[in-house]
Each structure stands twice: as structure tokens, then as C-alpha cells.
ZADO-1210 file (C-alpha; in nm, 4 decimals, padded with zeros to 6 digits):
<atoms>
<atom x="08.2894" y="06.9533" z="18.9071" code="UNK" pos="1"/>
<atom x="08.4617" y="07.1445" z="19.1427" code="UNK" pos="2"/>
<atom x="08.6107" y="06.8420" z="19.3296" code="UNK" pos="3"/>
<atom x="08.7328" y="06.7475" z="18.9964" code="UNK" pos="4"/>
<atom x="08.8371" y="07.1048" z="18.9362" code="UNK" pos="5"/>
<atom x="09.0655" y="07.0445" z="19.2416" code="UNK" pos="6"/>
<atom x="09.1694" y="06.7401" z="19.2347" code="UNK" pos="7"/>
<atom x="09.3199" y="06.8676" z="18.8853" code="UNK" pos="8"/>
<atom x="09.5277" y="07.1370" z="19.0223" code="UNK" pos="9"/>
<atom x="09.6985" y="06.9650" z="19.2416" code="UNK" pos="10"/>
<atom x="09.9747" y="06.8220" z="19.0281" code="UNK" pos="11"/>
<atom x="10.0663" y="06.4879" z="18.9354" code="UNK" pos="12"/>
<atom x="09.7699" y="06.2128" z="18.9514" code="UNK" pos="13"/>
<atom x="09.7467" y="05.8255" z="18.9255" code="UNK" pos="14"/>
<atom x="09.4391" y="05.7954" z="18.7680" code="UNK" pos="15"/>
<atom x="09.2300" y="05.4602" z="18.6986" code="UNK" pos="16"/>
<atom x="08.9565" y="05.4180" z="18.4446" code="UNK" pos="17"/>
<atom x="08.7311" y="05.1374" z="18.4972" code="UNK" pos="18"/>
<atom x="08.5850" y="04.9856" z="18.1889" code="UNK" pos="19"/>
<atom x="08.3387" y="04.6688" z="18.1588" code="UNK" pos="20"/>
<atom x="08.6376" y="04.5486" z="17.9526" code="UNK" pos="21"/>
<atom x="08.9009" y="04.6218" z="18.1747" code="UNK" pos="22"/>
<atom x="09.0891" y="04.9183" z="18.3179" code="UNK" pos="23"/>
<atom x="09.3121" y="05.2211" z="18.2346" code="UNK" pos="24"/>
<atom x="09.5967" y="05.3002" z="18.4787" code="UNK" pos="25"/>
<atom x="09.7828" y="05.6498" z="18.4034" code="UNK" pos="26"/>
<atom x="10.0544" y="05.8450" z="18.5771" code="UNK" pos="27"/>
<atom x="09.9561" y="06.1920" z="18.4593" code="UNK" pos="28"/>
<atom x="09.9798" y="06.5660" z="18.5215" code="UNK" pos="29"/>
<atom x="09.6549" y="06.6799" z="18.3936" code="UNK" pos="30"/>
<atom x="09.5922" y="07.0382" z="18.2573" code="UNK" pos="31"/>
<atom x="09.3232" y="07.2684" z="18.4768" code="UNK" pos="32"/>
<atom x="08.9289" y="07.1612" z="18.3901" code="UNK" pos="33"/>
<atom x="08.7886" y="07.4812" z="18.2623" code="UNK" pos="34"/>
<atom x="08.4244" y="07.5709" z="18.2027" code="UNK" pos="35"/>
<atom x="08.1038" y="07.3010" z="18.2516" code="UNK" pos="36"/>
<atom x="08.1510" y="07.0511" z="17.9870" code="UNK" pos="37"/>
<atom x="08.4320" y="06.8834" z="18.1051" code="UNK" pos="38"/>
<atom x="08.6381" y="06.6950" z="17.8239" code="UNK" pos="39"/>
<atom x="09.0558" y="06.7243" z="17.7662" code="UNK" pos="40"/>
<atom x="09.2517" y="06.6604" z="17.4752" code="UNK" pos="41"/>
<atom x="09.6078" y="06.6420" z="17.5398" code="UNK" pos="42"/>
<atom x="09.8785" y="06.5411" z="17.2906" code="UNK" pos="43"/>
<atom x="10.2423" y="06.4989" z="17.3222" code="UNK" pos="44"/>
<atom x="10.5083" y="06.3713" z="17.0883" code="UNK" pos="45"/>
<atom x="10.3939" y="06.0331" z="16.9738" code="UNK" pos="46"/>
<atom x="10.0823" y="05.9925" z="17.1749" code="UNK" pos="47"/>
<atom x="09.6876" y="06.1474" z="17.2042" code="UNK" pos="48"/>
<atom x="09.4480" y="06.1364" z="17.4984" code="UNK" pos="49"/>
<atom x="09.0840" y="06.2381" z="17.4466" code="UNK" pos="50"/>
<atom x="08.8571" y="06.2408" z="17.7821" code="UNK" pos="51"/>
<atom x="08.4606" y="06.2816" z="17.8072" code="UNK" pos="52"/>
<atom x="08.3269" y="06.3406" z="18.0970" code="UNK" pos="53"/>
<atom x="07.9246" y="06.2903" z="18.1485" code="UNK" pos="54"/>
<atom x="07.9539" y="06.4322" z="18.5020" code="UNK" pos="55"/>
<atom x="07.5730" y="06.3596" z="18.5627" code="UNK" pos="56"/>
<atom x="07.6390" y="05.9516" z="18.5929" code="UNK" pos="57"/>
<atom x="07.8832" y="06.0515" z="18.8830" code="UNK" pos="58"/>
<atom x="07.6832" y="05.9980" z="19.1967" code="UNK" pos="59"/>
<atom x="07.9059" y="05.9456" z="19.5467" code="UNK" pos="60"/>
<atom x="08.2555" y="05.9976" z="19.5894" code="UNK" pos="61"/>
<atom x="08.4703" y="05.7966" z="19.8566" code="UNK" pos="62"/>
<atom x="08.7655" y="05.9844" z="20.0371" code="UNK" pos="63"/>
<atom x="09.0116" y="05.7615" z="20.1365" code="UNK" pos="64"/>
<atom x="09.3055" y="05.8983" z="20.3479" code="UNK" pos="65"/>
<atom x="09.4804" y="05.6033" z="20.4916" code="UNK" pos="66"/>
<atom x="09.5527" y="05.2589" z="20.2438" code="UNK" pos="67"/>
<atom x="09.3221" y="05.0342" z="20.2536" code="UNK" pos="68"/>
<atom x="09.2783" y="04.7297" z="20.1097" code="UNK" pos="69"/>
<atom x="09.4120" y="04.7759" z="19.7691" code="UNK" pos="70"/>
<atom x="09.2955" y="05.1615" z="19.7619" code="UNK" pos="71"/>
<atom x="09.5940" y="05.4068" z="19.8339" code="UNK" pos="72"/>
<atom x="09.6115" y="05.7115" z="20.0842" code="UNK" pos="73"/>
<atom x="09.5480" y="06.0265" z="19.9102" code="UNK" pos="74"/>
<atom x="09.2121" y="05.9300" z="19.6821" code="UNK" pos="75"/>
<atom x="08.8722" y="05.9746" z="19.5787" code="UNK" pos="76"/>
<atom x="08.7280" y="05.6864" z="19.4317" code="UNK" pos="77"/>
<atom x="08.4119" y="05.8455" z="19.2230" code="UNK" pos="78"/>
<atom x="08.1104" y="05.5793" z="19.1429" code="UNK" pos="79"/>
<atom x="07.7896" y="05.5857" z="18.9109" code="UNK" pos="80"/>
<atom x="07.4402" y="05.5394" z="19.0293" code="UNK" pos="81"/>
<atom x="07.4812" y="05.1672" z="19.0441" code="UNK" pos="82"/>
<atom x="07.7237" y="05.1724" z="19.2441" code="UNK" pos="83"/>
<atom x="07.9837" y="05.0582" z="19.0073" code="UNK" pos="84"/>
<atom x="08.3366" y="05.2438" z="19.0132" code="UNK" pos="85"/>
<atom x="08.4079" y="05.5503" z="18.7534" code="UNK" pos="86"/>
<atom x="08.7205" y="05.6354" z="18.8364" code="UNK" pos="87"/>
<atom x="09.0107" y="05.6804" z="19.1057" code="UNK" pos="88"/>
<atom x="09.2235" y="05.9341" z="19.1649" code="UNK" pos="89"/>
<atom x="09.4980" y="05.9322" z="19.4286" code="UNK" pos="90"/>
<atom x="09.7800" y="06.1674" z="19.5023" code="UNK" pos="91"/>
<atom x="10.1420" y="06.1146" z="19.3318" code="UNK" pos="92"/>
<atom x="10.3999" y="06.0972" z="19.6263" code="UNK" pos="93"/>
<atom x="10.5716" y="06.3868" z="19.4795" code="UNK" pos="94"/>
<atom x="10.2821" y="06.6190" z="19.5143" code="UNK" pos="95"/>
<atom x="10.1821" y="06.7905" z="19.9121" code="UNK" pos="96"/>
<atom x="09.9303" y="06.6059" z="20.0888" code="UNK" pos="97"/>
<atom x="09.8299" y="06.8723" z="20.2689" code="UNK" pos="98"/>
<atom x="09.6234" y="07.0364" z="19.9885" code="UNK" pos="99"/>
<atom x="09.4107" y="06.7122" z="19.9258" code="UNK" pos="100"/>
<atom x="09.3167" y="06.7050" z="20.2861" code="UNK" pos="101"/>
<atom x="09.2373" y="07.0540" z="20.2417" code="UNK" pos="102"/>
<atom x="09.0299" y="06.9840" z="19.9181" code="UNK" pos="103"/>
<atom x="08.8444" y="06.6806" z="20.0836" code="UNK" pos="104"/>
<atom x="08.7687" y="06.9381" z="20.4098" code="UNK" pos="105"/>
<atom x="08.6418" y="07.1847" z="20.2064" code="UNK" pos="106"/>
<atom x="08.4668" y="06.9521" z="19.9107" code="UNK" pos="107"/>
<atom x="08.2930" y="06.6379" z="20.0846" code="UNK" pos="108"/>
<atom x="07.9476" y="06.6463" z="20.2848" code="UNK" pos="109"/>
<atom x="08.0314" y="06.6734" z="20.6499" code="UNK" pos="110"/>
<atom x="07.7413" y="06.5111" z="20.7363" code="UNK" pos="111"/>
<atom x="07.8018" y="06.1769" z="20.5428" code="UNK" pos="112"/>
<atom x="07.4874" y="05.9551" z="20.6606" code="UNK" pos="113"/>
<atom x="07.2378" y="06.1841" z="20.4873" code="UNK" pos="114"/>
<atom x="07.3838" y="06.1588" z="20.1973" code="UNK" pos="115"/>
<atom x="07.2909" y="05.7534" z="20.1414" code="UNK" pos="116"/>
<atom x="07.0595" y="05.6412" z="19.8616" code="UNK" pos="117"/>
<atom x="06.9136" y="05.3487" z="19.7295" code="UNK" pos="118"/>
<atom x="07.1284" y="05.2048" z="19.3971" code="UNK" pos="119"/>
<atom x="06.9394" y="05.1899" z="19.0705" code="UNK" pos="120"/>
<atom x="06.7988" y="04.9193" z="18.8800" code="UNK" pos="121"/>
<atom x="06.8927" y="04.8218" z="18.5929" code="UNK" pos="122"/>
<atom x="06.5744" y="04.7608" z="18.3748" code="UNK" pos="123"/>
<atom x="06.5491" y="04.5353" z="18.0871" code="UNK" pos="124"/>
<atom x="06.4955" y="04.6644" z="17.7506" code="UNK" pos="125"/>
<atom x="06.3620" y="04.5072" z="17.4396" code="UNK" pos="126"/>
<atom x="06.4516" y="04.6730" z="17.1584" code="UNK" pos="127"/>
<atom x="06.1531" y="04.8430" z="16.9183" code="UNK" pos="128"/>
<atom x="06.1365" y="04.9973" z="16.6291" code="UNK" pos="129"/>
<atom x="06.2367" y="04.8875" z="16.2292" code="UNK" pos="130"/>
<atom x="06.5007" y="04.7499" z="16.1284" code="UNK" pos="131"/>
<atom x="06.4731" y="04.8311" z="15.7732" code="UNK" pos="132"/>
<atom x="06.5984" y="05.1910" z="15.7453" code="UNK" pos="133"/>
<atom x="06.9068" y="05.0980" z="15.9799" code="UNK" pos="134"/>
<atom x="07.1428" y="05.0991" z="15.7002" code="UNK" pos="135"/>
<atom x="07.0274" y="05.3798" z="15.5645" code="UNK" pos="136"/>
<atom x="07.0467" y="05.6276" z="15.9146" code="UNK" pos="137"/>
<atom x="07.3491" y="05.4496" z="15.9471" code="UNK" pos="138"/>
<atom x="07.5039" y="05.5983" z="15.6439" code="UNK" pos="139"/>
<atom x="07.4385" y="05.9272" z="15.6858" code="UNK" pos="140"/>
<atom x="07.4980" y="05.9832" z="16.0588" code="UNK" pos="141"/>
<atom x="07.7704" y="06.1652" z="16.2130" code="UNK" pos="142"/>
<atom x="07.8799" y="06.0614" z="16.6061" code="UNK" pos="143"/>
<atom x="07.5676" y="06.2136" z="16.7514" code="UNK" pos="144"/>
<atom x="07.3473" y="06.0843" z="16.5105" code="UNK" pos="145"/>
<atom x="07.5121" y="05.6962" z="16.5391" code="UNK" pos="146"/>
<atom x="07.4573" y="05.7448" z="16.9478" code="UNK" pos="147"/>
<atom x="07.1411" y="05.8059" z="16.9192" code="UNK" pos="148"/>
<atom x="07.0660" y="05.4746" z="16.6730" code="UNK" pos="149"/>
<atom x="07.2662" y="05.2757" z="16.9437" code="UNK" pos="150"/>
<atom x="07.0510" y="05.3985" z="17.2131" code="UNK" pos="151"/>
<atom x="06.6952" y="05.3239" z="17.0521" code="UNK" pos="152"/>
<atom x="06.8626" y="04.9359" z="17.1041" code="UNK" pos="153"/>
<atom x="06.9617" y="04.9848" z="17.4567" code="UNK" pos="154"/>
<atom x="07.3354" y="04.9873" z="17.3711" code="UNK" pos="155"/>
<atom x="07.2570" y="04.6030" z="17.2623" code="UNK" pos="156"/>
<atom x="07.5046" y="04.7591" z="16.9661" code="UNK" pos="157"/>
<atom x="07.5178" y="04.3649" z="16.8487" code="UNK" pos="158"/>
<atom x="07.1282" y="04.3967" z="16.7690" code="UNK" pos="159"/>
<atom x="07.2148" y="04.7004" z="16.5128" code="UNK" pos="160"/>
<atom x="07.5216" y="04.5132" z="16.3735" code="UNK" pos="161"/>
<atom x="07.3267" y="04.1987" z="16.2905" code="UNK" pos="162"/>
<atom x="07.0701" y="04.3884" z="16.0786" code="UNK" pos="163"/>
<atom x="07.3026" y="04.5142" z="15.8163" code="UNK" pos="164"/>
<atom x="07.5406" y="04.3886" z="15.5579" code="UNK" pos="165"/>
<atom x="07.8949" y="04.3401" z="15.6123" code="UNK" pos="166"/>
<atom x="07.9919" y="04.6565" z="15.4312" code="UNK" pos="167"/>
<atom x="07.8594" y="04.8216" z="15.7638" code="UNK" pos="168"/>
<atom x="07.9251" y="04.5719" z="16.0311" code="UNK" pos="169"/>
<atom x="08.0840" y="04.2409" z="15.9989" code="UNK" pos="170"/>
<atom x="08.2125" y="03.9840" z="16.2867" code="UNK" pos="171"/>
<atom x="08.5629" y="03.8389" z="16.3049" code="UNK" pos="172"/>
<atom x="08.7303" y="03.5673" z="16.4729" code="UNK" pos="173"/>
<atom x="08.8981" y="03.6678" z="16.8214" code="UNK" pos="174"/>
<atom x="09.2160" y="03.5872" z="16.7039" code="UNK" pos="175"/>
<atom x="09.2315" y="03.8496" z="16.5145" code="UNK" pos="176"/>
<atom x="09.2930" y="04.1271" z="16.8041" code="UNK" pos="177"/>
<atom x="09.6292" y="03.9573" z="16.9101" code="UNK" pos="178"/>
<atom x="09.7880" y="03.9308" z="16.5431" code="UNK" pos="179"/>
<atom x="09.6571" y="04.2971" z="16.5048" code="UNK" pos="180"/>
<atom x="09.8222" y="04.4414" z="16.8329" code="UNK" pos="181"/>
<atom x="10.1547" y="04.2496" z="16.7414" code="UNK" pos="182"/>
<atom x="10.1882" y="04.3888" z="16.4313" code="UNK" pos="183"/>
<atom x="10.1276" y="04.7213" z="16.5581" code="UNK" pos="184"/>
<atom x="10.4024" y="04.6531" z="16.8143" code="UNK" pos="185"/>
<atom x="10.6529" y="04.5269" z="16.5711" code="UNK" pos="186"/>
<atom x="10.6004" y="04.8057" z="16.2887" code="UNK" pos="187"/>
<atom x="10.5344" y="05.0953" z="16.5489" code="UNK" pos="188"/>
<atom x="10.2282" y="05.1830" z="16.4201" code="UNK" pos="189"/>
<atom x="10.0073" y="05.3831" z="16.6465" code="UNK" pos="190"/>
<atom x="09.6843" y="05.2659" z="16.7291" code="UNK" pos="191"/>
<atom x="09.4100" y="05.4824" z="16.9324" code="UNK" pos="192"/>
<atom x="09.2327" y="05.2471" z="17.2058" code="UNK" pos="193"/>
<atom x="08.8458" y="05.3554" z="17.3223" code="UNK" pos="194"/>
<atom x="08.7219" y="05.2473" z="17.6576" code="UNK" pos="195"/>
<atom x="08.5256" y="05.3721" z="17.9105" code="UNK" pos="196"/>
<atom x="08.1888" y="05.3539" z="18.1258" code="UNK" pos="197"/>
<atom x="07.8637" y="05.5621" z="18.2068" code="UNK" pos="198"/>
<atom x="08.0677" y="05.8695" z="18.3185" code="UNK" pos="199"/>
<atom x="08.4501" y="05.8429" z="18.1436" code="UNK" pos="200"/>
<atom x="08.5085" y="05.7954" z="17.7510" code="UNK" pos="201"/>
<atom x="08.8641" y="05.7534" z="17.7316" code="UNK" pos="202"/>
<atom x="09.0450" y="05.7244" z="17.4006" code="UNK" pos="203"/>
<atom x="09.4390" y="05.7130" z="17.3816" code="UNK" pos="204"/>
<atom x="09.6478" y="05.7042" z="17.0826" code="UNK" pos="205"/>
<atom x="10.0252" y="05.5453" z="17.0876" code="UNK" pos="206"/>
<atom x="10.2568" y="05.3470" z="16.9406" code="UNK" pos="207"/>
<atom x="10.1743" y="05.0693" z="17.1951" code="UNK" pos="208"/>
<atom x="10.4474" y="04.8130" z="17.3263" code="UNK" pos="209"/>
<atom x="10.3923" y="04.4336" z="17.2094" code="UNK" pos="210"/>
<atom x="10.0668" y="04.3138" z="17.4001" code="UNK" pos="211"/>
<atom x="10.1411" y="04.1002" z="17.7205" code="UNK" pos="212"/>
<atom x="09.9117" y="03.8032" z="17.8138" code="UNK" pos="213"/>
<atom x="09.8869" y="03.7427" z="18.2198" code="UNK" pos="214"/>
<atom x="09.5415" y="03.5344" z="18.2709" code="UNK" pos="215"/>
<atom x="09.2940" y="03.6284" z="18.0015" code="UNK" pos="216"/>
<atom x="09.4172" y="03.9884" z="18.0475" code="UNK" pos="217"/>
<atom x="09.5968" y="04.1702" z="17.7425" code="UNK" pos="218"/>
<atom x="09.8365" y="04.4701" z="17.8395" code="UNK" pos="219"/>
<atom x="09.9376" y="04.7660" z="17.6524" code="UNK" pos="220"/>
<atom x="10.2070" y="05.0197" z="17.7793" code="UNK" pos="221"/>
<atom x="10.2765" y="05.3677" z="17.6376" code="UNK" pos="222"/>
<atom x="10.5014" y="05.6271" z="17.8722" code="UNK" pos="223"/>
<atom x="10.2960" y="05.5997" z="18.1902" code="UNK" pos="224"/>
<atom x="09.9952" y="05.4593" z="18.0404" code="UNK" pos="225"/>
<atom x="09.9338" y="05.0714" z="18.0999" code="UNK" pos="226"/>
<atom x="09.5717" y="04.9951" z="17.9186" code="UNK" pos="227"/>
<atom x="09.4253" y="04.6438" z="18.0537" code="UNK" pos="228"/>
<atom x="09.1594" y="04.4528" z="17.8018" code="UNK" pos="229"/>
<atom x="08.9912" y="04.1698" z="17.9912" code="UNK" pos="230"/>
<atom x="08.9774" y="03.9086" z="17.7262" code="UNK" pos="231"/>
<atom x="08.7343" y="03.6591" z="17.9291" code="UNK" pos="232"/>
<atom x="08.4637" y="03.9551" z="17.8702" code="UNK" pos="233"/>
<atom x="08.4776" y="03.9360" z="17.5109" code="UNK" pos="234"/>
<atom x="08.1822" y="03.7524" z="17.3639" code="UNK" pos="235"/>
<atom x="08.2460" y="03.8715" z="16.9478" code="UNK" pos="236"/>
<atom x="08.4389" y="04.1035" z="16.7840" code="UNK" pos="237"/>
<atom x="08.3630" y="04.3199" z="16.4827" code="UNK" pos="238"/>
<atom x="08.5079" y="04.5558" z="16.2114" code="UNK" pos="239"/>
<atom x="08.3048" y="04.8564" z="16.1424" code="UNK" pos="240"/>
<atom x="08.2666" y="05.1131" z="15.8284" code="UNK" pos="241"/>
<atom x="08.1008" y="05.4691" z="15.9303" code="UNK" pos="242"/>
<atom x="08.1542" y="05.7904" z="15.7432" code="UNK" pos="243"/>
<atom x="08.4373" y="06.0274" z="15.8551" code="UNK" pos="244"/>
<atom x="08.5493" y="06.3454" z="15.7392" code="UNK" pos="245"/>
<atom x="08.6256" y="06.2969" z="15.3794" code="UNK" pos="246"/>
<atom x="08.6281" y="05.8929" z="15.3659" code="UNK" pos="247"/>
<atom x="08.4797" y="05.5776" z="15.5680" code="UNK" pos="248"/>
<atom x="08.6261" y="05.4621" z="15.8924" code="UNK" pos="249"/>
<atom x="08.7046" y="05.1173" z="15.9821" code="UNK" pos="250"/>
<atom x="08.7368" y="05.0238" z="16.3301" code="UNK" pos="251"/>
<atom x="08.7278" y="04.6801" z="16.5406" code="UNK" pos="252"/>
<atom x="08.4917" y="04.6798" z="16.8414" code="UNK" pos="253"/>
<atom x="08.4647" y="04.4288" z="17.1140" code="UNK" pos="254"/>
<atom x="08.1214" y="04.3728" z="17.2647" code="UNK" pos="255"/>
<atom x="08.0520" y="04.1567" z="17.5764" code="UNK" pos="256"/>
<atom x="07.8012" y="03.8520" z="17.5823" code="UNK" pos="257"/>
<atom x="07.4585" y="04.1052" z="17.6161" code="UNK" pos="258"/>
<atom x="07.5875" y="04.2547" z="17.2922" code="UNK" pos="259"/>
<atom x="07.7262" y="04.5478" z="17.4778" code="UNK" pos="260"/>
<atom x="08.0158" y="04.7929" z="17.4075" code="UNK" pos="261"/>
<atom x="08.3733" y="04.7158" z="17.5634" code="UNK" pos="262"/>
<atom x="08.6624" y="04.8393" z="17.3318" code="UNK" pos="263"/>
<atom x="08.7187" y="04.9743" z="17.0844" code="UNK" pos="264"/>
<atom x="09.0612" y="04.9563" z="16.8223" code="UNK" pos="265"/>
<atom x="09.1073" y="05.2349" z="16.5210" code="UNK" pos="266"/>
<atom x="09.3793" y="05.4273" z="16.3472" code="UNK" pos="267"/>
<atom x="09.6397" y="05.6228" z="16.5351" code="UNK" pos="268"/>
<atom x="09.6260" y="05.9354" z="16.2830" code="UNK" pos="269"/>
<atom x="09.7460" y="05.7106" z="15.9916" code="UNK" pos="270"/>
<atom x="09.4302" y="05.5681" z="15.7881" code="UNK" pos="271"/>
<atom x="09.6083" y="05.3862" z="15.5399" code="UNK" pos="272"/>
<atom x="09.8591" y="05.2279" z="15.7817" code="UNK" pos="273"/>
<atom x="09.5940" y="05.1107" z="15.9792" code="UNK" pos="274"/>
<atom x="09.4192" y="04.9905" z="15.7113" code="UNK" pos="275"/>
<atom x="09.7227" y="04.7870" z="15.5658" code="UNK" pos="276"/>
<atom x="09.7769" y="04.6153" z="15.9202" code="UNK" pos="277"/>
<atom x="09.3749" y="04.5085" z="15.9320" code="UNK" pos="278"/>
<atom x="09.4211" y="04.3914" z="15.6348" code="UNK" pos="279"/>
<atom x="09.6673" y="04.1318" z="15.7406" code="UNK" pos="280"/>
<atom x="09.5313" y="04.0614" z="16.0359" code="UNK" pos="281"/>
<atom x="09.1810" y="04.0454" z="15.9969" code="UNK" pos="282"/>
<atom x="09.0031" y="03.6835" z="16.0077" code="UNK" pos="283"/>
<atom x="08.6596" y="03.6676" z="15.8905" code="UNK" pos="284"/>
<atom x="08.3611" y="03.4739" z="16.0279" code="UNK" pos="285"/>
<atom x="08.0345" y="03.3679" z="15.9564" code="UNK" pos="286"/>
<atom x="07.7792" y="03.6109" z="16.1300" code="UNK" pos="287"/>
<atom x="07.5869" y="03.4198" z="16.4783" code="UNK" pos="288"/>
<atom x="07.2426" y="03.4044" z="16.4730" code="UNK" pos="289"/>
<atom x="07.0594" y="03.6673" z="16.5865" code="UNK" pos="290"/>
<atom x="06.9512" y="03.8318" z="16.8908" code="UNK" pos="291"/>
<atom x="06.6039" y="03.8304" z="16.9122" code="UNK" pos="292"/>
<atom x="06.3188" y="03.7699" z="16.5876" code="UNK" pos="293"/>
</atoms>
């Protein structure tokens, strides 16, 4: 936290998000991290960014002070306990050098061989447990209470959306994401985009420019913001009801091969718009057979 804290007041960042469905790149000036739960929500004139930070799944930080490789002067570059990359945070030009130097003096371990540690293991999980009052808990639960149903099936979300009906949970072709995004393009509807990892939720609502397709990659721009879906990761797709303050939410979710969370698309502020553009673009498909008896 207090390399964060930091790293935060000293101006203008390029920040990247990696996601198991691609990455977040931002050009931002982020507002000072205050108090132990860190989490931001900024909004300007046609856009919204929500962070989450779960600060415990950051484990080692790399300082790197001269390029290399594809990493530029003037970073961290934070990972989880498997090693994988959070995020990375270099230095705009515009912004003194000096005071990162400083910050990395003053932050990092000077003694950087004890700090080593063996990665974790990912274990396999089996999911347990009924499935018969799933609809039911689903329902009734608010966010915490839906997290908590996702994490009795060890985030194998496509497990949970097999077992109920396609009022809850139902799958749609692929296609469907690029009609959606080009309709939001062409009628300037914002859309709010949820990606993340272990230790970064990021959600970011805009009126996005038309997608771009470069090698199974799908690219959104907003002011500074370029959001990059990897397509090839994408094993099914599905639109999802939940209860929200004062009606049902419908969203589109993108899950990878082990049923697993990716993406996911939902209104920009405007419920009904977003409904009326699903509605168009939406293709429906039979549901796959299931995970496991």
C-alpha cells in the first residue's frame, strides 16, 4: 500500500491491467489512495472507472529503471503469488524521475535475495455441494452473496450457469459480441467493460470507438483508455439476469475454456438502451453439455 500510495502521487501514470482475457492500457492521472481498502471511482464527462484492489494477491514487485525488453524505464511491474503479472505502472515523461527513484530507494527491500519464494500451486477443485437450491440463492443474492456462490464452484462460473434455466443464465453464439460492440459504436451508446485478475477489478464505462480486429484481438478506445479482449481465449459466451437495485440486470460474460471468468459487457448508466441494443444483437444457442455429472 504505501508503494501504491506513492506511486499515486506522483502525477501522470501509464498503467496496464492484465486480464486472462486480455489487457487494459490507460494514460491516467490518478487521485491520492486514501485509507486501507484501496478502491477509486473516478468519473468524468462521458466516461466511469471503478478499481478494486485485493492488495493481499499482490506478492513481489519488480523495479525497473532502464527499458528493457518491452518494459519501460520508470516502472514497477506488481505480480500475484503465481507469478503471473497484476499490473504495471511506469512514469509519464512529463512527470520528474527523480521522485520515483526516490520512491523505489525508500520503498523496495534492499536486500533483494531474501526476499525469493517458491510460486504457488494451483490445486484442482471439484466442485461439491447441490445444485438444486442454485436458482433459488441466486435470486436473492446481492454482489457479495453471488461471489460467494461462484466460489463454492471454484470460479468454474460455467458449472453454476449450466444448472439453471435460461431466465438466469443462458449461452449465445460468439458472434454476438462484435454486432453488439458495433452498434454501440455507431449509436454512441456507452457500455461499461469488467476485467481484471486476482488483485485488480477494473470496470470502465464509455461510449467506446467502433471495435478494431488485429489477430484474434478486439480493441476498444475511449480518451486514453485502449481496452484489449483476446478473442482466441473465449471458449462461450453468456447473457445473465441478477437482481439490481429496483429491477434485474442483464449482462454478457465471456468465460475461457475451464469455465472461468474473462469479461464482462453491461449497461453504461442507460438500462433500457442497453437493453434495446442486446436485443438486436443477441444470437441464441443451444446450451453445451455439461461440465461434470
Amino acid at each position: 500500500m504505501a508503494i501504491l500510495k506513492g506511486l499515486y502521487r506522483l502525477g501522470s501514470l501509464v498503467v496496464t491491467t492484465f486480464a486472462s482475457g486480455g489487457r487494459v492500457s490507460q494514460s491516467i492521472r490518478y487521485p491520492a489512495l486514501t485509507g486501507s481498502s484501496p478502491g477509486l471511482d473516478c468519473r468524468g464527462d462521458q466516461c466511469r472507472m471503478r478499481q478494486e484492489l485485493d492488495v493481499r494477491q499482490w506478492r513481489s514487485v519488480l523495479a525497473v529503471l532502464a527499458p528493457v525488453a518491452d518494459l519501460p524505464a520508470r516502472s514497477l511491474l506488481f505480480f500475484d503469488d503465481y507469478g503471473e503479472p497484476v499490473q504495471q505502472m511506469a512514469v509519464a515523461p512529463e512527470s520528474g524521475g527523480l521522485a520515483f527513484e526516490e520512491l523505489v530507494c525508500a520503498m523496495l527491500h534492499p536486500d533483494q535475495q531474501q526476499l525469493g519464494c517458491p510460486l504457488a500451486v494451483r490445486a484442482p477443485h471439484r466442485p461439491t455441494g447441490s445444485l438444486m437450491d442454485w436458482e433459488r440463492r441466486w435470486s436473492q443474492s446481492d454482489e457479495d452473496a453471488f461471489e460467494e456462490l461462484l466460489r463454492q464452484v471454484g470460479d468454474r462460473r460455467q458449472v453454476l450457469y449450466q444448472a439453471v434455466r435460461d431466465k438466469f443464465a443462458c449461452p449465445v453464439r460468439s458472434e454476438t459480441v462484435p454486432s453488439l460492440l458495433s452498434l454501440a459504436a455507431e449509436r454512441a451508446t456507452p457500455l461499461t467493460v469488467c476485467t481484471g485478475n486476482r488483485g485488480v477489478r477494473l470496470c470502465l464505462s464509455a461510449p467506446w470507438s467502433s471495435p478494431r480486429w488485429q489477430q484474434g484481438q478486439c480493441h476498444l478506445a475511449h480518451n486514453g483508455t485502449l481496452i484489449s479482449l483476446d478473442m482466441g481465449r473465449v471458449a462461450s459466451v453468456w447473457r445473465l439476469r441478477r437482481p439490481g437495485p429496483g429491477r434485474v440486470l442483464t449482462a454478457l460474460e465471456a468465460l475461457d475454456s475451464e469455465g472461468r471468468w474473462l469479461w464482462t459487457l453491461s449497461s453504461g448508466g442507460d438500462e433500457d438502451a442497453w437493453l434495446t441494443l442486446l436485443g438486436e444483437a443477441l444470437i441464441q444457442e443451444g446450451r453445451p453439455g455439461a461440465l461434470f455429472a
